[in-house]
N, CA and C atoms as an extended XYZ file, in Angstrom:
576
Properties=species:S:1:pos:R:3:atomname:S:1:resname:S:1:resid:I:1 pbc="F F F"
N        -5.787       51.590      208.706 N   UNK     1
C        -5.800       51.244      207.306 CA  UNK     1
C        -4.527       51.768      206.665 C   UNK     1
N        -3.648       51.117      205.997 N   UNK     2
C        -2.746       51.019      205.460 CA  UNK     2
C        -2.309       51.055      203.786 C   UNK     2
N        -2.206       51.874      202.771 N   UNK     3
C        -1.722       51.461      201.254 CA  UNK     3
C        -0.545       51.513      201.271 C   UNK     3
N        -0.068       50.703      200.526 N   UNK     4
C         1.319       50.502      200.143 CA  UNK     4
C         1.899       49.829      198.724 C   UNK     4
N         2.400       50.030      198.239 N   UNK     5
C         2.923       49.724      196.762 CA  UNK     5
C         3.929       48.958      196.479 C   UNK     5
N         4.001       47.313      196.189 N   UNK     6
C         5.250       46.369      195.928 CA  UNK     6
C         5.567       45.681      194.422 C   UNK     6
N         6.200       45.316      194.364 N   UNK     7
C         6.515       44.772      193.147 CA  UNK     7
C         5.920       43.145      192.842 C   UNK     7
N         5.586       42.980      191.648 N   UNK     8
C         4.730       41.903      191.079 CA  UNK     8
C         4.905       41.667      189.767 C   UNK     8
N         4.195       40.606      189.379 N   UNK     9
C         4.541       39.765      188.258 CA  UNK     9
C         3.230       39.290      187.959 C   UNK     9
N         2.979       39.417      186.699 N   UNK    10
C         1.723       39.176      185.976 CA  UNK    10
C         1.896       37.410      185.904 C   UNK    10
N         0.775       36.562      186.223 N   UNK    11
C         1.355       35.473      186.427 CA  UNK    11
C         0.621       34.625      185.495 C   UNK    11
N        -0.622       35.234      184.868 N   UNK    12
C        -1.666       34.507      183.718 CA  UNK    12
C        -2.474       35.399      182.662 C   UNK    12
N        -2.431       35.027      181.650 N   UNK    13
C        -3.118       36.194      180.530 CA  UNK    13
C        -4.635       36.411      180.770 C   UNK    13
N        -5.476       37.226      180.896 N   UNK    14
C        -6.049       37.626      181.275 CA  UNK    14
C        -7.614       37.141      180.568 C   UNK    14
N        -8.542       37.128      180.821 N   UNK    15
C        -9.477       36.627      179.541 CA  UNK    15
C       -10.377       38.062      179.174 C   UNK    15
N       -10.274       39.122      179.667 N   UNK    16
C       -10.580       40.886      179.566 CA  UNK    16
C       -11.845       40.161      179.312 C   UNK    16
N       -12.786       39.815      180.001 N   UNK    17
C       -14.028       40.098      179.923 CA  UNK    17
C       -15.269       40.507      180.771 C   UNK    17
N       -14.546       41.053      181.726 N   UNK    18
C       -15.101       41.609      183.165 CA  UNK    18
C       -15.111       43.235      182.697 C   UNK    18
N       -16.217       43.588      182.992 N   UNK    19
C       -16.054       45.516      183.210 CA  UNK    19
C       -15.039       46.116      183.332 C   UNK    19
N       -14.273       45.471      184.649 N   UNK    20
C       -12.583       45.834      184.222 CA  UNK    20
C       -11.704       45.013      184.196 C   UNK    20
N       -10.691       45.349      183.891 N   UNK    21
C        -9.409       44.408      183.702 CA  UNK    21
C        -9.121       43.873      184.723 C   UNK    21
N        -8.942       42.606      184.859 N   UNK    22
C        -8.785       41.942      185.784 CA  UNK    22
C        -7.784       40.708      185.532 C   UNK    22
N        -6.431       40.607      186.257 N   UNK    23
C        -5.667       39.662      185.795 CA  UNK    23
C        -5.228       39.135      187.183 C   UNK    23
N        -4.617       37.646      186.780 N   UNK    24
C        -3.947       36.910      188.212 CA  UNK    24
C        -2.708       37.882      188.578 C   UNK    24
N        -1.924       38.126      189.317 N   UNK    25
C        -0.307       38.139      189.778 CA  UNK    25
C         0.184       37.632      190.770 C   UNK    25
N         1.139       37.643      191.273 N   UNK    26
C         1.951       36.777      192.151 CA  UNK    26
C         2.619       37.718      192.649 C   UNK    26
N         2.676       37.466      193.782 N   UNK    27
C         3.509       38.690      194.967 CA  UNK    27
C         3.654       37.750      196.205 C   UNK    27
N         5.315       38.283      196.759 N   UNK    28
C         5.583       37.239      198.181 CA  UNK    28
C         5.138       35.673      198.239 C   UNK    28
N         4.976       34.760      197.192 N   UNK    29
C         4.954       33.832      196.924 CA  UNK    29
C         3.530       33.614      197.247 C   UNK    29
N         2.751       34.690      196.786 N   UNK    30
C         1.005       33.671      196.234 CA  UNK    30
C         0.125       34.778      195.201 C   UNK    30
N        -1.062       34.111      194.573 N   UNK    31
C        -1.208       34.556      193.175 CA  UNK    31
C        -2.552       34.979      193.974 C   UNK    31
N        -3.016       36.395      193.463 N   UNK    32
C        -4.324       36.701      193.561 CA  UNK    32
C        -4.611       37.843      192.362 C   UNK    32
N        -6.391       37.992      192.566 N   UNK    33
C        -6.707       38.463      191.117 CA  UNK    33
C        -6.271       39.984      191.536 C   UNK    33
N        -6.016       40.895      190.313 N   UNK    34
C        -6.025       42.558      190.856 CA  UNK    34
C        -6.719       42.883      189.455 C   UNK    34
N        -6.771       44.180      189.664 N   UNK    35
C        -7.275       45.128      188.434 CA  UNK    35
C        -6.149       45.755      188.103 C   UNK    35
N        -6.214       45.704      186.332 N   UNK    36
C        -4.877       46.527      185.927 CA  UNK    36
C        -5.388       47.810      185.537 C   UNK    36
N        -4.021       48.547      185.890 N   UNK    37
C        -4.752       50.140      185.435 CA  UNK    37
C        -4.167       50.255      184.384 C   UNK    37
N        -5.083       51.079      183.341 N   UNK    38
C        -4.464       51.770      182.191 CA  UNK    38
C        -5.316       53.404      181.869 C   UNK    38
N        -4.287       53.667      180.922 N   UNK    39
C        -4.664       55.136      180.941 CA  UNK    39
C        -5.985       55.393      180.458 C   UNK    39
N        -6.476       56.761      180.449 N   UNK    40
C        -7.674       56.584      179.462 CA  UNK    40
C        -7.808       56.344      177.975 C   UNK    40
N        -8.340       55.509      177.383 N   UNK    41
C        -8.311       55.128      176.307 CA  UNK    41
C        -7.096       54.162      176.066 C   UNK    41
N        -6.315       53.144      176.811 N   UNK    42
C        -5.878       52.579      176.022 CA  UNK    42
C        -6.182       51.396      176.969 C   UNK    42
N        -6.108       50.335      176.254 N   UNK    43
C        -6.128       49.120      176.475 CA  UNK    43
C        -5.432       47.819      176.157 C   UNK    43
N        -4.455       47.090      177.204 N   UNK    44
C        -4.120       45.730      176.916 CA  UNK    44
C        -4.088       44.456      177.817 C   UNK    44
N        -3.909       43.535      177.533 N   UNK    45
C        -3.987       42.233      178.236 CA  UNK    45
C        -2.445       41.661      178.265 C   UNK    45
N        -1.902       42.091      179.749 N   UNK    46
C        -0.551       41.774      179.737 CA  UNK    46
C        -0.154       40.250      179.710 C   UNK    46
N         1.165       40.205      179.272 N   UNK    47
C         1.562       39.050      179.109 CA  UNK    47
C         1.741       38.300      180.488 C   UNK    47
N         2.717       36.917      180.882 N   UNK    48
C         2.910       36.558      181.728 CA  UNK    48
C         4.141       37.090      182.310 C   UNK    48
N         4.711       37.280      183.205 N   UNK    49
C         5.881       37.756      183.804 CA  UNK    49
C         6.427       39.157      183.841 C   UNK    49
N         5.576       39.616      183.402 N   UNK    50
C         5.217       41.517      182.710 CA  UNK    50
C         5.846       41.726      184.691 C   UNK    50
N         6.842       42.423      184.681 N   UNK    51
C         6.788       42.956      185.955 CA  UNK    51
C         5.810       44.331      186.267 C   UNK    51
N         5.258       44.528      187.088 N   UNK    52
C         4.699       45.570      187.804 CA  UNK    52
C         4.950       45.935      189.115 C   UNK    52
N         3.405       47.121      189.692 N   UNK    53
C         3.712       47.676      190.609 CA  UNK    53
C         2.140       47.514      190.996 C   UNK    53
N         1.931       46.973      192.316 N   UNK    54
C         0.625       47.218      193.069 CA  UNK    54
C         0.445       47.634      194.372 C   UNK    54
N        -0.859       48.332      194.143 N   UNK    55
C        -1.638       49.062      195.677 CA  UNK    55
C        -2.429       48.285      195.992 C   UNK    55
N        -1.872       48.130      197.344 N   UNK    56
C        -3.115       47.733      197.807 CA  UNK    56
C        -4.061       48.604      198.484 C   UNK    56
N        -4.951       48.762      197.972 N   UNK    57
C        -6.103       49.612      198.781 CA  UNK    57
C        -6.970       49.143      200.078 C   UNK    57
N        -6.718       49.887      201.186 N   UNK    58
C        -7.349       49.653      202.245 CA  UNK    58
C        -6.889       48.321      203.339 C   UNK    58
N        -5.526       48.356      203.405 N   UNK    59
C        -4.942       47.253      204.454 CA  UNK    59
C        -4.737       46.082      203.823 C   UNK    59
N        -4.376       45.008      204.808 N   UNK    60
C        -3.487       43.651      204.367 CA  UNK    60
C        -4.781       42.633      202.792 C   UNK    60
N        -6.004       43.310      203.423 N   UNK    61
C        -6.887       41.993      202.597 CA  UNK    61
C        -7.793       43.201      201.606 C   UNK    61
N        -7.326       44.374      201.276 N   UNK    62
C        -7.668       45.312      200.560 CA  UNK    62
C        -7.826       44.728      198.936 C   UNK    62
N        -8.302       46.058      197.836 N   UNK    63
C        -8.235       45.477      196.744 CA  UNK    63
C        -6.954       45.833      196.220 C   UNK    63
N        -6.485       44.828      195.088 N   UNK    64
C        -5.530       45.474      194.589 CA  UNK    64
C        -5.687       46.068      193.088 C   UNK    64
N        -4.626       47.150      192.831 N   UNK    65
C        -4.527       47.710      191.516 CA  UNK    65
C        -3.106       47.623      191.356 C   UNK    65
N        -3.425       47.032      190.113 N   UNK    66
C        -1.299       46.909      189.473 CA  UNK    66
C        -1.240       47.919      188.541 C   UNK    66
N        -0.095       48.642      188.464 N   UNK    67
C         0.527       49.386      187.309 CA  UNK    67
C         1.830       48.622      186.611 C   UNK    67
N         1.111       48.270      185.397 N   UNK    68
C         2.230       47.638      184.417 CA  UNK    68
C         3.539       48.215      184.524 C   UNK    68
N         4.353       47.686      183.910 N   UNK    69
C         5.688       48.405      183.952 CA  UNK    69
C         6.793       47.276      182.939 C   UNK    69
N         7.346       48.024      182.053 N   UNK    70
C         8.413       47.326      181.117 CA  UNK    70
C         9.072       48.480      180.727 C   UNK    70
N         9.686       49.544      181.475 N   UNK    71
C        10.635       50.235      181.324 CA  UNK    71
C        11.833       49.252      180.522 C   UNK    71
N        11.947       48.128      180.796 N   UNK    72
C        13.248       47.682      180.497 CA  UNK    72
C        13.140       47.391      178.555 C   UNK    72
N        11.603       47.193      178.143 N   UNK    73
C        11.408       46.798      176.771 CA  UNK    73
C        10.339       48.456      176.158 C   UNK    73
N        11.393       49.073      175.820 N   UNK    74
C        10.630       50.412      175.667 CA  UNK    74
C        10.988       51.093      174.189 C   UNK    74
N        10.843       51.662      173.492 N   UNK    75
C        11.701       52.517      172.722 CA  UNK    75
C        12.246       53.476      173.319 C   UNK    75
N        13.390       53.390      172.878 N   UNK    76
C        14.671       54.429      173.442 CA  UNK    76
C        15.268       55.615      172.664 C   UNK    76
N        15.826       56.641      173.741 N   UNK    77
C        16.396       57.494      172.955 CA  UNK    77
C        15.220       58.442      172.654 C   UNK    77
N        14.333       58.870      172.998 N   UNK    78
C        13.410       59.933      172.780 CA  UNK    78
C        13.925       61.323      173.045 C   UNK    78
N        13.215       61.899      172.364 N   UNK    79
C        13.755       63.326      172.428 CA  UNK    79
C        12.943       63.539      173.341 C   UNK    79
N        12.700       65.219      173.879 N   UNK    80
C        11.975       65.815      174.907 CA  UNK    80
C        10.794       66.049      174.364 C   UNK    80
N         9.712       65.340      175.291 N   UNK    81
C         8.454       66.145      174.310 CA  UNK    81
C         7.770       64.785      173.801 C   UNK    81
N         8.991       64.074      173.050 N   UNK    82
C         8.303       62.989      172.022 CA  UNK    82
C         7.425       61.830      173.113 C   UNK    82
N         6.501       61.184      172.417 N   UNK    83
C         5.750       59.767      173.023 CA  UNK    83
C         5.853       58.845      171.925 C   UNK    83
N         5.800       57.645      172.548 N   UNK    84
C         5.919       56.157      172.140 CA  UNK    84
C         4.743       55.512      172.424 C   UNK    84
N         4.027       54.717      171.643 N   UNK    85
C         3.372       53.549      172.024 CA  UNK    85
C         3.780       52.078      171.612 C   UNK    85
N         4.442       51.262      172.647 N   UNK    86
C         5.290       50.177      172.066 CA  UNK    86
C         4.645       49.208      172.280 C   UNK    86
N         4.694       48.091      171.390 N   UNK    87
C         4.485       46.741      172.167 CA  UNK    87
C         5.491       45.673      172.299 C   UNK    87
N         5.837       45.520      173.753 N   UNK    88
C         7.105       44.727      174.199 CA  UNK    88
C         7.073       43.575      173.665 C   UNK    88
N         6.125       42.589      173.111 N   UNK    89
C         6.375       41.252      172.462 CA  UNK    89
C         6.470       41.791      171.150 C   UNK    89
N         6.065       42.733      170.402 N   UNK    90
C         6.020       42.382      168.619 CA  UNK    90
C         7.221       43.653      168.370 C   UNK    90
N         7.420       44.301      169.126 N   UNK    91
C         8.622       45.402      168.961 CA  UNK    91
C         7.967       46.754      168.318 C   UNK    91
N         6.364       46.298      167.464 N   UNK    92
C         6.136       46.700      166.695 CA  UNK    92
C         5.835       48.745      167.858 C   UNK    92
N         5.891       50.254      167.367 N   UNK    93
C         5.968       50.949      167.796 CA  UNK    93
C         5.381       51.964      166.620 C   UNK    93
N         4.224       53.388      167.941 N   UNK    94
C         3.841       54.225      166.837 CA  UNK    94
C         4.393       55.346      168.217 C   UNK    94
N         5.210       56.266      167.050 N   UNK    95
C         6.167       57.287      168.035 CA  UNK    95
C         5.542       58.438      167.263 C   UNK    95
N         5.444       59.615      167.776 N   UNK    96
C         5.264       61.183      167.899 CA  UNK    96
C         6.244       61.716      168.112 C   UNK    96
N         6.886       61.889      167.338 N   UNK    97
C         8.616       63.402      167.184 CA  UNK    97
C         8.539       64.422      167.178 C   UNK    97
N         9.063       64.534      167.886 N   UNK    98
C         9.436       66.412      168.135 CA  UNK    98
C         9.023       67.173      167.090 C   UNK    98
N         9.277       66.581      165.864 N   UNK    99
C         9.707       67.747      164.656 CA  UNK    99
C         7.966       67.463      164.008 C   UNK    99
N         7.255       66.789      164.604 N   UNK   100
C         5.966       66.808      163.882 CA  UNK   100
C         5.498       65.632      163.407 C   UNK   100
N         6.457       64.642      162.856 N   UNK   101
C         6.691       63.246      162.397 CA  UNK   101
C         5.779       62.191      163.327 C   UNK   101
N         5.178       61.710      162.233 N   UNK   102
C         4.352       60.003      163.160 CA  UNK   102
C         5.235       58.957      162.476 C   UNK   102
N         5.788       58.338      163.455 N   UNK   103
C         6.195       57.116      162.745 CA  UNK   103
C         6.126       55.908      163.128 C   UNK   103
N         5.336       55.240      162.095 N   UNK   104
C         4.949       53.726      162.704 CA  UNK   104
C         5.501       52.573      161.917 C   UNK   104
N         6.019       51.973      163.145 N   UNK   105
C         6.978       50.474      162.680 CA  UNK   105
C         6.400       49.359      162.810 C   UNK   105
N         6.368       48.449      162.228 N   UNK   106
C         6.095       46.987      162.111 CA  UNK   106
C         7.532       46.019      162.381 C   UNK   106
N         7.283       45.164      162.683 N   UNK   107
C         8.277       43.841      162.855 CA  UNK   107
C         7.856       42.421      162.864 C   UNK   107
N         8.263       41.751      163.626 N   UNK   108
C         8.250       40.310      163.129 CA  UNK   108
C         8.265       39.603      161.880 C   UNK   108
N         7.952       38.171      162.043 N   UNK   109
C         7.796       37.862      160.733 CA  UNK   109
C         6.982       38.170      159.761 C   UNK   109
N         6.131       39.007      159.972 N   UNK   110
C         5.397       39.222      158.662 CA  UNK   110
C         5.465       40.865      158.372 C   UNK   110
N         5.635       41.566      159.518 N   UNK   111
C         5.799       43.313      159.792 CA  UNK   111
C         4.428       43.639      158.934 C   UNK   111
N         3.084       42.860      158.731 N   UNK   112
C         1.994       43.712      158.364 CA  UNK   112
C         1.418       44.856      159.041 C   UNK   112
N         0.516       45.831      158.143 N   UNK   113
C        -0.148       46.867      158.621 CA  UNK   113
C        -1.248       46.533      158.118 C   UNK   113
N        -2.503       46.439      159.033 N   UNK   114
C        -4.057       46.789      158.487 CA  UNK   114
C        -4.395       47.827      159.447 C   UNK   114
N        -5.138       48.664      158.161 N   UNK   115
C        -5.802       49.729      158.354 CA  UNK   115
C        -7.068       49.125      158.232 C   UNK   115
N        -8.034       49.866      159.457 N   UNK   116
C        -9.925       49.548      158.487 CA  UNK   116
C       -10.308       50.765      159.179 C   UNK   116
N       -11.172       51.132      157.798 N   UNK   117
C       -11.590       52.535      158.025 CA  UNK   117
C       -13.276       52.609      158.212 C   UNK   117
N       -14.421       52.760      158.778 N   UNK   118
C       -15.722       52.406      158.623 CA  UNK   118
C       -16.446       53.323      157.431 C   UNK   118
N       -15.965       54.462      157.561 N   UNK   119
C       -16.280       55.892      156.793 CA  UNK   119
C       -15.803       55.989      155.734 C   UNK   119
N       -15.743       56.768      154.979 N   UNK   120
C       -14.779       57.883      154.293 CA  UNK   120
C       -13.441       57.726      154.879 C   UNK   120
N       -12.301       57.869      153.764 N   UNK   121
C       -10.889       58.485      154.145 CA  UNK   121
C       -10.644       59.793      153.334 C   UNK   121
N       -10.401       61.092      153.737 N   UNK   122
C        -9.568       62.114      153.427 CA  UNK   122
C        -8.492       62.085      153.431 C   UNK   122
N        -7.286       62.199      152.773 N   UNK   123
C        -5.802       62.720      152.916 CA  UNK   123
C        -5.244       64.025      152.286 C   UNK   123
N        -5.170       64.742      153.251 N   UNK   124
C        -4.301       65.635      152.757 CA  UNK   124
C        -2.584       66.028      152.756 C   UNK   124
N        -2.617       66.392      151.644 N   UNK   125
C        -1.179       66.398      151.406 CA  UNK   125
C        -0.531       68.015      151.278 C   UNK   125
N         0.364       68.442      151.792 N   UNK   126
C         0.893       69.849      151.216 CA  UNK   126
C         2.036       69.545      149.771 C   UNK   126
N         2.724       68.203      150.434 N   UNK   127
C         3.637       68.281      149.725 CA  UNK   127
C         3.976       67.039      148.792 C   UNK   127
N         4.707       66.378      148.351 N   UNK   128
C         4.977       65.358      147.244 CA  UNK   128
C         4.304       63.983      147.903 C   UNK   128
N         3.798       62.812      147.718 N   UNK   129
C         3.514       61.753      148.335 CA  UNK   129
C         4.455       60.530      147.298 C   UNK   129
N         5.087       59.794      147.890 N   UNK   130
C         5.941       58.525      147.298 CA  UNK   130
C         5.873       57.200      148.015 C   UNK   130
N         5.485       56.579      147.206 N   UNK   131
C         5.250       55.084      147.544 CA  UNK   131
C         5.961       54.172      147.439 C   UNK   131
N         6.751       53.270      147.900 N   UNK   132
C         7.638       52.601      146.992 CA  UNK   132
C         7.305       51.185      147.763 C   UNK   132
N         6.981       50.078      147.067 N   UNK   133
C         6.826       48.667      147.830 CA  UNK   133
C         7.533       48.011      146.921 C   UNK   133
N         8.201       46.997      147.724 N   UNK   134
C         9.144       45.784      147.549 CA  UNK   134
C         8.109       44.428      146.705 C   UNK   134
N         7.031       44.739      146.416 N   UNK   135
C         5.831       43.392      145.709 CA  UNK   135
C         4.984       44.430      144.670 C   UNK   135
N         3.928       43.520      144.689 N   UNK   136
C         2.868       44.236      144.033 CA  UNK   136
C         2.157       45.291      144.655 C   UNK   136
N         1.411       46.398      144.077 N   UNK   137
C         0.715       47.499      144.572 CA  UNK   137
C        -0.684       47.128      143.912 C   UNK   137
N        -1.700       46.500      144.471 N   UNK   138
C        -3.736       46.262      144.588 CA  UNK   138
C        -3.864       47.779      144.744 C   UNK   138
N        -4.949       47.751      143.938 N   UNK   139
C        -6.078       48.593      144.338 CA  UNK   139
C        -7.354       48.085      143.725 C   UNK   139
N        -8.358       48.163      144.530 N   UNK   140
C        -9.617       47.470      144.204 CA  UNK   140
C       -10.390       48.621      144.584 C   UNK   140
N       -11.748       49.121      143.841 N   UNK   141
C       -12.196       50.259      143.951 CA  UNK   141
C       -13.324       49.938      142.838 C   UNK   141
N       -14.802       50.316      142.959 N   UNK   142
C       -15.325       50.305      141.754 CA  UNK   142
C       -15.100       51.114      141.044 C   UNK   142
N       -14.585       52.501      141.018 N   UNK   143
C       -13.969       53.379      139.774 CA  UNK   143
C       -12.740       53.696      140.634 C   UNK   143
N       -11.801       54.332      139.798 N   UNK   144
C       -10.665       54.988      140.686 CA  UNK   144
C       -10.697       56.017      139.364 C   UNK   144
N       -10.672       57.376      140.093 N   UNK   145
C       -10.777       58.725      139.090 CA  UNK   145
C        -9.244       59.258      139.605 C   UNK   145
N        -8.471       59.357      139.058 N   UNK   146
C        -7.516       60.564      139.195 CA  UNK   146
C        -7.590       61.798      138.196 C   UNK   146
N        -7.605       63.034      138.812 N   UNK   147
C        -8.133       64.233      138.059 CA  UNK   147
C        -6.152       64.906      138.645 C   UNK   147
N        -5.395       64.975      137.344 N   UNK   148
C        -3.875       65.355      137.211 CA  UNK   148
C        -3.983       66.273      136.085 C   UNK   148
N        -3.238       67.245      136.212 N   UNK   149
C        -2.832       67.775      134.521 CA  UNK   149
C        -2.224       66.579      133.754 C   UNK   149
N        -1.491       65.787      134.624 N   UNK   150
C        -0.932       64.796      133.853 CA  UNK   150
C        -0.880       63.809      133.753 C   UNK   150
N        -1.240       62.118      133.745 N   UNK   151
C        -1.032       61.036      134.033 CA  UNK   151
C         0.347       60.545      133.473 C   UNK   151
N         0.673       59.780      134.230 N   UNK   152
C         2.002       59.226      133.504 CA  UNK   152
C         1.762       57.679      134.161 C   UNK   152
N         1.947       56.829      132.864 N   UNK   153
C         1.475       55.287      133.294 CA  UNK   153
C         2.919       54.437      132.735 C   UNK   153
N         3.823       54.286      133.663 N   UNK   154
C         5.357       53.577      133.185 CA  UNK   154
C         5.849       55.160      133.132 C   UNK   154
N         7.132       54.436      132.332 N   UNK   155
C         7.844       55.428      132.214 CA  UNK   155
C         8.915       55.440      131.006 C   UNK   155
N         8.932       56.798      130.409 N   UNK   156
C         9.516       56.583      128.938 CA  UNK   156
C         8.239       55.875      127.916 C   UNK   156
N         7.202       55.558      128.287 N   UNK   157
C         6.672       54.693      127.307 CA  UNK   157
C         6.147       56.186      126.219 C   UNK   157
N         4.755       55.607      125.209 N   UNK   158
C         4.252       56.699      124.399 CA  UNK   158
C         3.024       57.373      125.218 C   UNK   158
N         2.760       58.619      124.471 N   UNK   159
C         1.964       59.263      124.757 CA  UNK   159
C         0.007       58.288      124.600 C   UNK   159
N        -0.704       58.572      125.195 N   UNK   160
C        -2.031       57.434      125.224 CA  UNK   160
C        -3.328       58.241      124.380 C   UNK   160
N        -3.725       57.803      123.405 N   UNK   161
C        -4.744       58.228      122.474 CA  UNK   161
C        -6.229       57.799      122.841 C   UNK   161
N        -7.095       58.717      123.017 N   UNK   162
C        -8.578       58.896      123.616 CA  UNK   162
C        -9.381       58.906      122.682 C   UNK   162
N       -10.374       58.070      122.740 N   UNK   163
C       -11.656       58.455      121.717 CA  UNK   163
C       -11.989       60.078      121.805 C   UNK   163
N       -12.331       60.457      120.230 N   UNK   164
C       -12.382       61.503      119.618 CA  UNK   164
C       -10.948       62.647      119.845 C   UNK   164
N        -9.945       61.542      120.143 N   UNK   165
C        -8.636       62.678      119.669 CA  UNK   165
C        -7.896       61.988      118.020 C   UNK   165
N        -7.898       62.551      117.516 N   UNK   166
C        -7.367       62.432      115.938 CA  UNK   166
C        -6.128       61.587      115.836 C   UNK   166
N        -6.471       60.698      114.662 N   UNK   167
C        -5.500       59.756      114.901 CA  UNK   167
C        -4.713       59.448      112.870 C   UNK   167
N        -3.453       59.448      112.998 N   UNK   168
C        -2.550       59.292      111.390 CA  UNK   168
C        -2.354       57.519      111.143 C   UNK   168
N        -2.562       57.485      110.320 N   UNK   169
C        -2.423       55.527      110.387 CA  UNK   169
C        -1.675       55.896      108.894 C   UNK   169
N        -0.337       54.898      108.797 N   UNK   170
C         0.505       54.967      107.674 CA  UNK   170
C        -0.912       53.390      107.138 C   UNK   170
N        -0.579       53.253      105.624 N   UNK   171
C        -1.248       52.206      105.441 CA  UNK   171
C        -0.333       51.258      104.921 C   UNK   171
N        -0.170       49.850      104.906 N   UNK   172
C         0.770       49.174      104.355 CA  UNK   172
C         0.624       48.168      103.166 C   UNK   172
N        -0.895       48.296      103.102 N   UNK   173
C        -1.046       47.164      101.981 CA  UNK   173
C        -0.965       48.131      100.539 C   UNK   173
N        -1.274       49.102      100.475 N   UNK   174
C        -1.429       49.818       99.463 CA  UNK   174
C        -0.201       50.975       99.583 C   UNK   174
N         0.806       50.534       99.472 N   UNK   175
C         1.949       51.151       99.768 CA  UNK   175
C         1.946       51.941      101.359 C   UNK   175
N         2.692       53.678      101.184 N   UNK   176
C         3.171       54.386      102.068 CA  UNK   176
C         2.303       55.432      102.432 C   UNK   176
N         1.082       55.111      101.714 N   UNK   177
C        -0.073       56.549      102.056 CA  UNK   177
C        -0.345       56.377      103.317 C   UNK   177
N        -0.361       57.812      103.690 N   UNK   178
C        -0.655       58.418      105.002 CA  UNK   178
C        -2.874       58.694      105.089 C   UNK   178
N        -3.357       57.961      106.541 N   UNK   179
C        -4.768       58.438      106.161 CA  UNK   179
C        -5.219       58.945      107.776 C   UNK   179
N        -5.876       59.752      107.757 N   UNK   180
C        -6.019       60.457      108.939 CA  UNK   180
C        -7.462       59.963      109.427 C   UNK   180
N        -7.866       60.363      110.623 N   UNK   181
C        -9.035       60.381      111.286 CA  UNK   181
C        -8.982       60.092      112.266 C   UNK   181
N       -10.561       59.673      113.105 N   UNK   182
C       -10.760       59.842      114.715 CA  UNK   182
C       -10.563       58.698      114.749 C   UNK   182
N       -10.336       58.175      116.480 N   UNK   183
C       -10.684       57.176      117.202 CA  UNK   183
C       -11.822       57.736      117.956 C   UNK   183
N       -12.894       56.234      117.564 N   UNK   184
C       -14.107       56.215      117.417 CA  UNK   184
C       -14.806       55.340      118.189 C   UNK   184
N       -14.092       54.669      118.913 N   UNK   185
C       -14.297       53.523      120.311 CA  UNK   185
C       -12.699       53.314      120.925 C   UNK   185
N       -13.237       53.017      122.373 N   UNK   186
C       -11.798       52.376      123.373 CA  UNK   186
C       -12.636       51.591      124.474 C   UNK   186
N       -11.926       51.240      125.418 N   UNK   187
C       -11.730       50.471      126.384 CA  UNK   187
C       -12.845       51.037      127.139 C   UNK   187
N       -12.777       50.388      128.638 N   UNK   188
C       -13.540       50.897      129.777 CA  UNK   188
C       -12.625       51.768      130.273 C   UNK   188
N       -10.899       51.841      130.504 N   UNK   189
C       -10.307       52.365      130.949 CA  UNK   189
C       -10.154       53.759      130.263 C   UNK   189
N       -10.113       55.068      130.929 N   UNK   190
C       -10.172       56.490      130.175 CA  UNK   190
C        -8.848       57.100      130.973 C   UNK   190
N        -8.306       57.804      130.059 N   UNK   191
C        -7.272       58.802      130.469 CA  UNK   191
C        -7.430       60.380      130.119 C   UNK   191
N        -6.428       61.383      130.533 N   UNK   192
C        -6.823       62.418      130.941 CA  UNK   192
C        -5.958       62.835      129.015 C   UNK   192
């Protein structure tokens, strides 16, 4: 009994619906099924022509296992230490830096991100958080509470007046008299 390890080519996309991964490849000019390995916890359905590497287990008519391989479509330039998770068709990449940093890229034509969360989200922050988008900024929420010493809504605009904070109204029909008092109703919207 014999293993040995040659080079291969993913030759059809896979339909992942077997217990395990199971895809066609092509080796020495003929196509048979193998199992692809991946690490624990991650999972994909390689493309066509994806070069690899397979064992065959247990002699000429053994099973086989391929190990993917696209060294050639990778993110580059890593420091020591750092990891990448890339994907060779969308470019798109979530890297782990040395210095502590997650950074995740988008590309193609649309470079979207969806997040879905089932739970609760927590974020914590130590330090400043800044947002800046090129469109509009949604938020949909049945209340949204921000608890700030300060709100600031624009910028440069006026200060924002709350039911039961005291309010000066010049009057104009009856000349320049000044008359004071509360605001006594507002909006659904409340500020701090």
């Amino acid at each position: 009994m014999r293993n040995f390890l040659r080079r291969c080519v993913i030759s059809l996309v896979g339909k992942d619906e077997r217990d395990i991964r199971v895809q066609q490849v092509s080796y020495n000019g003929k196509a048979d099924d193998a199992e692809i390995w991946a690490p624990y916890g991650m999972s994909y359905n390689l493309p066509p022509d994806c070069l690899s590497l397979y064992a065959q287990i247990g002699g000429d008519e053994g099973n086989l296992i391929v190990f993917p391989d696209r060294s050639q479509d990778r993110v580059k330039n890593l420091k020591e230490g750092e990891v990448s998770f890339f994907n060779p068709l969308t470019k798109t990449s979530t890297t782990y830096r040395k210095n502590g940093d997650l950074e995740i890229v988008t590309s193609g034509d649309s470079g979207d991100m969806s997040v879905t969360i089932k739970k609760d989200l927590t974020i914590t922050v130590t330090g400043d958080v800044n947002i800046t988008a090129g469109g509009d900024v949604d938020v949909t929420a049945t209340n949204v509470n921000i608890d700030a010493s300060a709100t600031n809504l624009g910028v440069g605009g006026q200060p924002i007046a709350r039911v039961g904070d005291s309010v000066e109204v010049t009057g104009v029909s009856s000349g320049s008299s000044t008359r004071t008092g509360t605001i006594t109703s507002g909006g659904v919207n409340t500020s701090i």
